[in-house]
PyMOL Python script that loads the backbone (N, CA, C, O; Angstrom):
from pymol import cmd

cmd.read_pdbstr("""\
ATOM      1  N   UNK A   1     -10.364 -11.074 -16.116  1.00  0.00           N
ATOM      2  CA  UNK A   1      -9.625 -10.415 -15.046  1.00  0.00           C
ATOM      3  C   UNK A   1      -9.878  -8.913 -15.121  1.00  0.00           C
ATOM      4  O   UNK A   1     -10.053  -8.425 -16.238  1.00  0.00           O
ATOM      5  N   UNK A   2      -9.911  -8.160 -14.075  1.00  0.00           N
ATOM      6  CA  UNK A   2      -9.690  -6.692 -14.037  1.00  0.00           C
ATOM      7  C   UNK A   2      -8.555  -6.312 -13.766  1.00  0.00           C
ATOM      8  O   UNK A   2      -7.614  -6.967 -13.318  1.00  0.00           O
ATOM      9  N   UNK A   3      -8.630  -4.982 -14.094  1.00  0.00           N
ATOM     10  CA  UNK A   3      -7.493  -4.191 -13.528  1.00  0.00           C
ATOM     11  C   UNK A   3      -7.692  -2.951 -13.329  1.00  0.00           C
ATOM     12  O   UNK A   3      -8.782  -2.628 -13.801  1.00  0.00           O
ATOM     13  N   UNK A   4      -7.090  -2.004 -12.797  1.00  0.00           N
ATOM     14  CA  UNK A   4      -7.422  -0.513 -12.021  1.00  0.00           C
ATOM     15  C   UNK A   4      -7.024   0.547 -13.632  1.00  0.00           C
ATOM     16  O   UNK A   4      -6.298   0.565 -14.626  1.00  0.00           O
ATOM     17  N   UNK A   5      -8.114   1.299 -12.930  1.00  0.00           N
ATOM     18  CA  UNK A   5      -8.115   2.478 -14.179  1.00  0.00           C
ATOM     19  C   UNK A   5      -7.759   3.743 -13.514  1.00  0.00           C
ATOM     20  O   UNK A   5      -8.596   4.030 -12.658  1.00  0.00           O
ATOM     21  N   UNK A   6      -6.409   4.945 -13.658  1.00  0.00           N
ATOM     22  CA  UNK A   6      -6.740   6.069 -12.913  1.00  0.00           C
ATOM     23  C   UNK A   6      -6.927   7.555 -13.612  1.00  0.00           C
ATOM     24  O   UNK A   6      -6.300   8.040 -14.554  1.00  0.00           O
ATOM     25  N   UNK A   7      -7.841   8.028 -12.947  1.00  0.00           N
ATOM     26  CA  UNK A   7      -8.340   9.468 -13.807  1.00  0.00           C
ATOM     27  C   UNK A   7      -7.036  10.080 -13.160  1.00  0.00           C
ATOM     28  O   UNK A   7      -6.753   9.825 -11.990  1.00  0.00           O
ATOM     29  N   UNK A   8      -6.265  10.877 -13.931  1.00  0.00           N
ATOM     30  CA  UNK A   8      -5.432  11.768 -14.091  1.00  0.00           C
ATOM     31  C   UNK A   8      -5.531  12.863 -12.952  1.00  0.00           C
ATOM     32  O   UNK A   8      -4.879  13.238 -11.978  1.00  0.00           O
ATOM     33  N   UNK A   9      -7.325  13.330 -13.960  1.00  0.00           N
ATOM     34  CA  UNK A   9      -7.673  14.552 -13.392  1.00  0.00           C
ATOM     35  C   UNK A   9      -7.979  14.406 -11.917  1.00  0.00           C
ATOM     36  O   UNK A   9      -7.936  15.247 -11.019  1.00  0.00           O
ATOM     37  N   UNK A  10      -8.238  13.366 -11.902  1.00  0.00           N
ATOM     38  CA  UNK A  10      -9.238  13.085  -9.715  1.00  0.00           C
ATOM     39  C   UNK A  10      -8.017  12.473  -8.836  1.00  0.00           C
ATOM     40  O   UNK A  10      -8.128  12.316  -7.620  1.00  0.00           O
ATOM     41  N   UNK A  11      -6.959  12.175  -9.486  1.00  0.00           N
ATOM     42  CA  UNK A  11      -5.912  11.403  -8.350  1.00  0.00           C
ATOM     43  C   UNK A  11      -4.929  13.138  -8.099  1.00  0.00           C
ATOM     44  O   UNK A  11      -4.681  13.969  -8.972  1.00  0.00           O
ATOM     45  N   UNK A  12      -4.576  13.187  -6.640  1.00  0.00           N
ATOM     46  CA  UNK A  12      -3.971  13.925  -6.294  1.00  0.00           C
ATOM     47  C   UNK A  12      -2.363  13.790  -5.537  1.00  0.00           C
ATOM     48  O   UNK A  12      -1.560  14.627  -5.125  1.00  0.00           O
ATOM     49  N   UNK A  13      -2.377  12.214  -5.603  1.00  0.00           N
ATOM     50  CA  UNK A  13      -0.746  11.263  -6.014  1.00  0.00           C
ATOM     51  C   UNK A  13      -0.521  11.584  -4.188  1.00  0.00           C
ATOM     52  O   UNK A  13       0.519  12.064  -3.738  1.00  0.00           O
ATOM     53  N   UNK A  14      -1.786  11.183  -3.289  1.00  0.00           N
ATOM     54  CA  UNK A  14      -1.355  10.567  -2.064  1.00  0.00           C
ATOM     55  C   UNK A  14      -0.577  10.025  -2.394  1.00  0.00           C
ATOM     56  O   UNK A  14       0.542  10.480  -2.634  1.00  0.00           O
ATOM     57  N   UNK A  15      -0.982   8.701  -2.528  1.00  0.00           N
ATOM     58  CA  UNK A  15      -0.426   7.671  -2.307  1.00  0.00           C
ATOM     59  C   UNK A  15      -0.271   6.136  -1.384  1.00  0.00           C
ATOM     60  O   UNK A  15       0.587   5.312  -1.067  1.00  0.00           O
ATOM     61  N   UNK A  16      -1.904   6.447  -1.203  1.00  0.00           N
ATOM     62  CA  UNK A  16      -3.021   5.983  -0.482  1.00  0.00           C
ATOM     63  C   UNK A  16      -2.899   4.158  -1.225  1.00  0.00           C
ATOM     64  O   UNK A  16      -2.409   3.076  -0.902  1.00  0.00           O
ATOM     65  N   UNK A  17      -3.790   4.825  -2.497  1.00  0.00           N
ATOM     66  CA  UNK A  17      -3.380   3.610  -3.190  1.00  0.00           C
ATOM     67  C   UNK A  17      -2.333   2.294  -3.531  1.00  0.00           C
ATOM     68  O   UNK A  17      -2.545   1.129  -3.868  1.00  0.00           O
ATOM     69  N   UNK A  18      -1.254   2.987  -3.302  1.00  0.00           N
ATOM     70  CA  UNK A  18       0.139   2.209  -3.409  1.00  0.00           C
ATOM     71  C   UNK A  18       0.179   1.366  -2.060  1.00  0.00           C
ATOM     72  O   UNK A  18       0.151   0.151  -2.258  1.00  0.00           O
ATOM     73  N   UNK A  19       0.245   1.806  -0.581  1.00  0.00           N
ATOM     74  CA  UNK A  19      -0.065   1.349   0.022  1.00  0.00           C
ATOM     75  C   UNK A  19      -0.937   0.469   0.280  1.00  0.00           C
ATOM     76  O   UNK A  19      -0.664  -0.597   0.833  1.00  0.00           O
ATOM     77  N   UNK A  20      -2.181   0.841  -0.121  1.00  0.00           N
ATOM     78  CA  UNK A  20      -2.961  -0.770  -0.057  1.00  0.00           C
ATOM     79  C   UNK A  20      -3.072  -1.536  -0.898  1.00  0.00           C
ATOM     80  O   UNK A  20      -3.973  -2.363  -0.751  1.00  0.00           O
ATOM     81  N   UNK A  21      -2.407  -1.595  -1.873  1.00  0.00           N
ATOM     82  CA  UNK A  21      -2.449  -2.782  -2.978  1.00  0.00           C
ATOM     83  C   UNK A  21      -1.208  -3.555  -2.482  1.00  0.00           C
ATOM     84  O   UNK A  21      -0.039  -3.169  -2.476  1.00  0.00           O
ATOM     85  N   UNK A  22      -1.770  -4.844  -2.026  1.00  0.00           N
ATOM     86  CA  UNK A  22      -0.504  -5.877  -1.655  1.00  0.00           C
ATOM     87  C   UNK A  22       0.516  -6.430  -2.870  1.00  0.00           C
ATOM     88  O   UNK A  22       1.707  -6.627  -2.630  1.00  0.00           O
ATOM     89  N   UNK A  23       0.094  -6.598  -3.831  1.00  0.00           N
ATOM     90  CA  UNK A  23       0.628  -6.855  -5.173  1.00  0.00           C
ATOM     91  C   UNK A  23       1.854  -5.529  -6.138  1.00  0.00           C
ATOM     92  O   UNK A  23       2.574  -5.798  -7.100  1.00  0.00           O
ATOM     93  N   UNK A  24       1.721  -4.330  -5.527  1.00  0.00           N
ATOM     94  CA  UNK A  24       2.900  -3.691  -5.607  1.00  0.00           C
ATOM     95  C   UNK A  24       2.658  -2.896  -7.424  1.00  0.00           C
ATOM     96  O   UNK A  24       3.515  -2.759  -8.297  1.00  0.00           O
ATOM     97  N   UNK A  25       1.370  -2.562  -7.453  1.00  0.00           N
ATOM     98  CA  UNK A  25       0.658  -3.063  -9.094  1.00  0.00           C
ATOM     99  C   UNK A  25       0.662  -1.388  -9.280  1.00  0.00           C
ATOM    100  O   UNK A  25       0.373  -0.897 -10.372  1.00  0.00           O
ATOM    101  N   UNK A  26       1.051  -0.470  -8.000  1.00  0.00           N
ATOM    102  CA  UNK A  26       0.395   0.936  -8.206  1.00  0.00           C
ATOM    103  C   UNK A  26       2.017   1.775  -7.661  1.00  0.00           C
ATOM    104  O   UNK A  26       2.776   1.569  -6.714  1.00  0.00           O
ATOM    105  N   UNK A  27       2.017   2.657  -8.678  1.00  0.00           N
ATOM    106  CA  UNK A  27       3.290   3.490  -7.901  1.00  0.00           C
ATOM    107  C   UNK A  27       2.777   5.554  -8.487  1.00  0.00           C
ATOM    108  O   UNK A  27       2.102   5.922  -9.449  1.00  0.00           O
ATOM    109  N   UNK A  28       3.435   6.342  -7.462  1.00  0.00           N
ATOM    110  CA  UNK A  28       3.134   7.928  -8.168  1.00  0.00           C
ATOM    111  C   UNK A  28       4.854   8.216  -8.299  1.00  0.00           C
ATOM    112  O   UNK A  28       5.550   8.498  -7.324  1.00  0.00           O
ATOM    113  N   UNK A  29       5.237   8.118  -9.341  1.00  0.00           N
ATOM    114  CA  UNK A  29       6.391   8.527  -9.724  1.00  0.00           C
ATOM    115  C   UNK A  29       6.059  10.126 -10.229  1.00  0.00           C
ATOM    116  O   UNK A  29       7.106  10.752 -10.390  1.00  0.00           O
ATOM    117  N   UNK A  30       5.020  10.795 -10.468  1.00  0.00           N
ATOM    118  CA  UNK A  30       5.111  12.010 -10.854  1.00  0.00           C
ATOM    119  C   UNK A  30       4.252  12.947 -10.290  1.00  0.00           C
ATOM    120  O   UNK A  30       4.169  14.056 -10.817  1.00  0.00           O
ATOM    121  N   UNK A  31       3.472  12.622  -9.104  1.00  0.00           N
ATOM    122  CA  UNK A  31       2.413  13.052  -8.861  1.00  0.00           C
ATOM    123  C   UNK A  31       1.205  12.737  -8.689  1.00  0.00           C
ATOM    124  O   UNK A  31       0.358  13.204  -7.927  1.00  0.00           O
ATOM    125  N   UNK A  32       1.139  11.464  -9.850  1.00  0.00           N
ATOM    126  CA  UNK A  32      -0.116  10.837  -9.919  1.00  0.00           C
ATOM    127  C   UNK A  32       0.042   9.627 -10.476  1.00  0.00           C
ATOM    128  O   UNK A  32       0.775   9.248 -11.390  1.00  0.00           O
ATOM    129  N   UNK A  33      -1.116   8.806  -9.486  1.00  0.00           N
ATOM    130  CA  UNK A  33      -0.962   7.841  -9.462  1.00  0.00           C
ATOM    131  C   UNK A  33      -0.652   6.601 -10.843  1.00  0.00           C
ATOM    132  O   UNK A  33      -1.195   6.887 -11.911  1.00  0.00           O
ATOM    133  N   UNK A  34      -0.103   5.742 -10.813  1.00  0.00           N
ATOM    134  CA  UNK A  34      -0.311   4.725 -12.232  1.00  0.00           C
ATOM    135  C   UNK A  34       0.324   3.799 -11.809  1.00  0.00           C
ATOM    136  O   UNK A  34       1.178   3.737 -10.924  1.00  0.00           O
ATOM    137  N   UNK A  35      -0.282   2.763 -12.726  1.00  0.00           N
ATOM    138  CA  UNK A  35      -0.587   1.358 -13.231  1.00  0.00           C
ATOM    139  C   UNK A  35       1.068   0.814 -13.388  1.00  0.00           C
ATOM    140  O   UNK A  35       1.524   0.992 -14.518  1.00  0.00           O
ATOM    141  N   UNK A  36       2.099   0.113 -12.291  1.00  0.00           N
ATOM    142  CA  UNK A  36       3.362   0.150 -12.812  1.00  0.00           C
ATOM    143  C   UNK A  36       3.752  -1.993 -13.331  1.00  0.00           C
ATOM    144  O   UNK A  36       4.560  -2.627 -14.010  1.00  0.00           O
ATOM    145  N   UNK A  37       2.479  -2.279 -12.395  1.00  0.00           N
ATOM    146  CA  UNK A  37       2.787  -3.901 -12.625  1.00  0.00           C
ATOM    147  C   UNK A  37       1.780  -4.261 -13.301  1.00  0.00           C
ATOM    148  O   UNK A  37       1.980  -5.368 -13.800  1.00  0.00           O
ATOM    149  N   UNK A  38       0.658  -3.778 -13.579  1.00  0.00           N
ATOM    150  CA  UNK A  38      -0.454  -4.310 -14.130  1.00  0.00           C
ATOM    151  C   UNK A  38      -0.696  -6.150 -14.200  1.00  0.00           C
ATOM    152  O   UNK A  38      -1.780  -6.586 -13.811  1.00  0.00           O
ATOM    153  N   UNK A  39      -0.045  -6.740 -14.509  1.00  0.00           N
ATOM    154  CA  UNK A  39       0.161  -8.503 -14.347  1.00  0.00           C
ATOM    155  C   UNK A  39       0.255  -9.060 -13.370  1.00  0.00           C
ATOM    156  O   UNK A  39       0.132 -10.283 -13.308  1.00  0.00           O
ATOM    157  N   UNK A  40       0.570  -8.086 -12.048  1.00  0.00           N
ATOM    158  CA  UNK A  40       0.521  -8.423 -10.695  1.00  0.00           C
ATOM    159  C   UNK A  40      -0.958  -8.218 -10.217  1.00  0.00           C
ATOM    160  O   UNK A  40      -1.404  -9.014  -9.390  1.00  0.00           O
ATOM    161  N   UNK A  41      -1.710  -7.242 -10.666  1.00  0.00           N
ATOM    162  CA  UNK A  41      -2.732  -7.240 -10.155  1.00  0.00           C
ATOM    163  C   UNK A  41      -3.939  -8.419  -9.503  1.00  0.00           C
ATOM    164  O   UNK A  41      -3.866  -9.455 -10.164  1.00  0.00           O
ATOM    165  N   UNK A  42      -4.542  -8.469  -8.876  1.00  0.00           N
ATOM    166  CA  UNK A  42      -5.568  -9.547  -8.245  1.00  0.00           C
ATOM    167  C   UNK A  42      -6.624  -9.525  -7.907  1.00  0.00           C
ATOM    168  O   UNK A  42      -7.263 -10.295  -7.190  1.00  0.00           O
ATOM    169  N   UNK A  43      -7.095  -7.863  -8.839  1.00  0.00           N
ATOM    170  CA  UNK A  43      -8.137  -7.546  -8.754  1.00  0.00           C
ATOM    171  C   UNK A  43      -9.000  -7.783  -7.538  1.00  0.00           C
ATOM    172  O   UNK A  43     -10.077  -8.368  -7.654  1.00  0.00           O
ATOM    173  N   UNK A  44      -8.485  -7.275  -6.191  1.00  0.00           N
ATOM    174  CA  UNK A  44      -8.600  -7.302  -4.681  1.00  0.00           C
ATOM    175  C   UNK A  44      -9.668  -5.937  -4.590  1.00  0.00           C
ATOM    176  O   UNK A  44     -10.478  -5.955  -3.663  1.00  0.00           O
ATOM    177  N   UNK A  45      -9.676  -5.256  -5.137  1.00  0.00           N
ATOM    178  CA  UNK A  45     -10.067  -3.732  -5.044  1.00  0.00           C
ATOM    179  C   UNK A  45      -9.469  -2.816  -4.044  1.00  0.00           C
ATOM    180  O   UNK A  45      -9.784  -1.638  -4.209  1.00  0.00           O
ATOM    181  N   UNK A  46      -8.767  -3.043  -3.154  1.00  0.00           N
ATOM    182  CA  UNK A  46      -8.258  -2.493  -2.270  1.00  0.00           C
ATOM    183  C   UNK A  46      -7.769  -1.276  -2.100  1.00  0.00           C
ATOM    184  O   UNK A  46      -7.857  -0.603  -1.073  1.00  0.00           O
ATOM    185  N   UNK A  47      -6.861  -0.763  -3.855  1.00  0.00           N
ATOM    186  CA  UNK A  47      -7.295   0.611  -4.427  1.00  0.00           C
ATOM    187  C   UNK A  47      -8.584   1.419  -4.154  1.00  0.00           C
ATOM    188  O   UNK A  47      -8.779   2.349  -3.371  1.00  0.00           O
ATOM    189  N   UNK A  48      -9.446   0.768  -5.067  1.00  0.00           N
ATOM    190  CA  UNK A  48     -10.624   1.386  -5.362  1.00  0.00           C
ATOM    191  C   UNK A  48     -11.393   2.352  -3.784  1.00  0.00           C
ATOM    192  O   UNK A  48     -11.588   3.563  -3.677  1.00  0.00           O
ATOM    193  N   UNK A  49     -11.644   1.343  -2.864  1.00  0.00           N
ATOM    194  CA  UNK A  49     -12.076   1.445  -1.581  1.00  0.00           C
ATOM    195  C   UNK A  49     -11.135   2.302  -0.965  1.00  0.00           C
ATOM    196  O   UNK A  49     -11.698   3.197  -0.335  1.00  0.00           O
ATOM    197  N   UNK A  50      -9.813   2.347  -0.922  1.00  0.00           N
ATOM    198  CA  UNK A  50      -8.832   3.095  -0.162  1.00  0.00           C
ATOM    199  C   UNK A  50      -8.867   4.618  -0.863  1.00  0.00           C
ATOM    200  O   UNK A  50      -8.621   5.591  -0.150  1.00  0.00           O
ATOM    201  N   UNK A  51      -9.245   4.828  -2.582  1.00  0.00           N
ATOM    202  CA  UNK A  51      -8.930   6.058  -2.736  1.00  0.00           C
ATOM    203  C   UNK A  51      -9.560   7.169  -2.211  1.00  0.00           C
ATOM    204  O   UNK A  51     -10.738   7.265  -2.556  1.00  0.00           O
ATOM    205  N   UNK A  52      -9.191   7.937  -1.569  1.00  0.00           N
ATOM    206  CA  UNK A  52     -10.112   9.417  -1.132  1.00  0.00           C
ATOM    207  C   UNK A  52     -10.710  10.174  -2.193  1.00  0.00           C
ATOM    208  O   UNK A  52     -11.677  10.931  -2.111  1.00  0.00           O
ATOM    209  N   UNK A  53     -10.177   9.948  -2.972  1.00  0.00           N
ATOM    210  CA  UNK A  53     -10.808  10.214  -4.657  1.00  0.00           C
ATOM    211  C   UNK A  53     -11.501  10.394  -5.433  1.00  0.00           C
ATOM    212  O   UNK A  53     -11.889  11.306  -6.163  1.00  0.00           O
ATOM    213  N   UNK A  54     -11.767   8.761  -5.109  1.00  0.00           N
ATOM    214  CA  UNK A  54     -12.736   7.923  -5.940  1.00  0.00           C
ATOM    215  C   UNK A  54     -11.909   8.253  -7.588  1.00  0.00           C
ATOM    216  O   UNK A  54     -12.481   8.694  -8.586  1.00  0.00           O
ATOM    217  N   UNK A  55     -10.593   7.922  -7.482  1.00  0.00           N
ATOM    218  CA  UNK A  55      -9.895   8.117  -8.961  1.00  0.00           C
ATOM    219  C   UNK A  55      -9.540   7.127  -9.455  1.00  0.00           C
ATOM    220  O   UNK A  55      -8.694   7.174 -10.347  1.00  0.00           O
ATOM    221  N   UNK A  56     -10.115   5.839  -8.996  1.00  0.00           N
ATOM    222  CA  UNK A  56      -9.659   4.293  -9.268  1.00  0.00           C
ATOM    223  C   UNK A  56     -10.812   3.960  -9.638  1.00  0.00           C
ATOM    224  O   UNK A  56     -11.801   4.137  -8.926  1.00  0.00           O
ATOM    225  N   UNK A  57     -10.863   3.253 -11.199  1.00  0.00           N
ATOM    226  CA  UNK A  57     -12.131   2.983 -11.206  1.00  0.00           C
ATOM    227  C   UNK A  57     -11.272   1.214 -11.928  1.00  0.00           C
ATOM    228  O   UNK A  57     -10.184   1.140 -12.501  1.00  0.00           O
ATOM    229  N   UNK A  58     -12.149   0.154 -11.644  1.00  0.00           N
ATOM    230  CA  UNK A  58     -11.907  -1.062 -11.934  1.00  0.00           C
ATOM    231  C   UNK A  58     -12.379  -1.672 -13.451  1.00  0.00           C
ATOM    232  O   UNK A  58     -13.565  -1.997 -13.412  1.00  0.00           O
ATOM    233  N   UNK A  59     -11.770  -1.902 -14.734  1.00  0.00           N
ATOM    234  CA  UNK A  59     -12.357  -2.644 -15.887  1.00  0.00           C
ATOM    235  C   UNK A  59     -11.907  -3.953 -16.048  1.00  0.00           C
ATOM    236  O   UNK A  59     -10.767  -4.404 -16.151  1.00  0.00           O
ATOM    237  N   UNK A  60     -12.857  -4.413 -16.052  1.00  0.00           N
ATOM    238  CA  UNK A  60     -13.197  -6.084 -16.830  1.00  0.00           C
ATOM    239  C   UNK A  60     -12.018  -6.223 -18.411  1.00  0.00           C
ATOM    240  O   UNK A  60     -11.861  -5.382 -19.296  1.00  0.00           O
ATOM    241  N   UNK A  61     -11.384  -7.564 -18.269  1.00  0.00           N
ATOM    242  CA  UNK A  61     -10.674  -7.545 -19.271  1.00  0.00           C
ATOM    243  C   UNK A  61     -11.500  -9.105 -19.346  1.00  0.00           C
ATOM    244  O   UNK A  61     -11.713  -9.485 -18.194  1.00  0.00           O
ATOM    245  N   UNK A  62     -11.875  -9.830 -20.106  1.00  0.00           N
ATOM    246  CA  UNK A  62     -11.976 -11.129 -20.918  1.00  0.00           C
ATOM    247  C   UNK A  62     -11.004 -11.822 -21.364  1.00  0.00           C
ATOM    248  O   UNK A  62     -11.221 -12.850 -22.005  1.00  0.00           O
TER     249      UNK A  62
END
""", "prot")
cmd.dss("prot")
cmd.show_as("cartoon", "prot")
cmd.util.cbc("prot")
cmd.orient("prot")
């Protein structure tokens, strides 16, 4: 399974991301973006493609 990775430094806590993840897996409680369900994820990419960013990057878990 994957799951979303976010650079700190490249997310600017739109909030772009949160919105298109149907699974509810992404929240910016401080500014920037993060990982709040991780187990919900469905590895859809829908992040990845939506960020203006490019601050979502996707890793392979085994």
């Amino acid at each position: 399974m994957a799951r979303p990775i976010i650079s700190a430094d490249d997310c600017v806590g739109c909030g772009i991301c949160v919105d298109a993840c149907p699974q509810g897996v992404l929240d910016v409680p401080a500014g920037v973006a993060e990982v709040v369900n991780e187990e919900n994820c469905i590895a859809c990419g829908n992040c990845l493609e939506e960020c203006p960013m490019g601050a979502i990057q996707e890793i392979s878990e085994d």
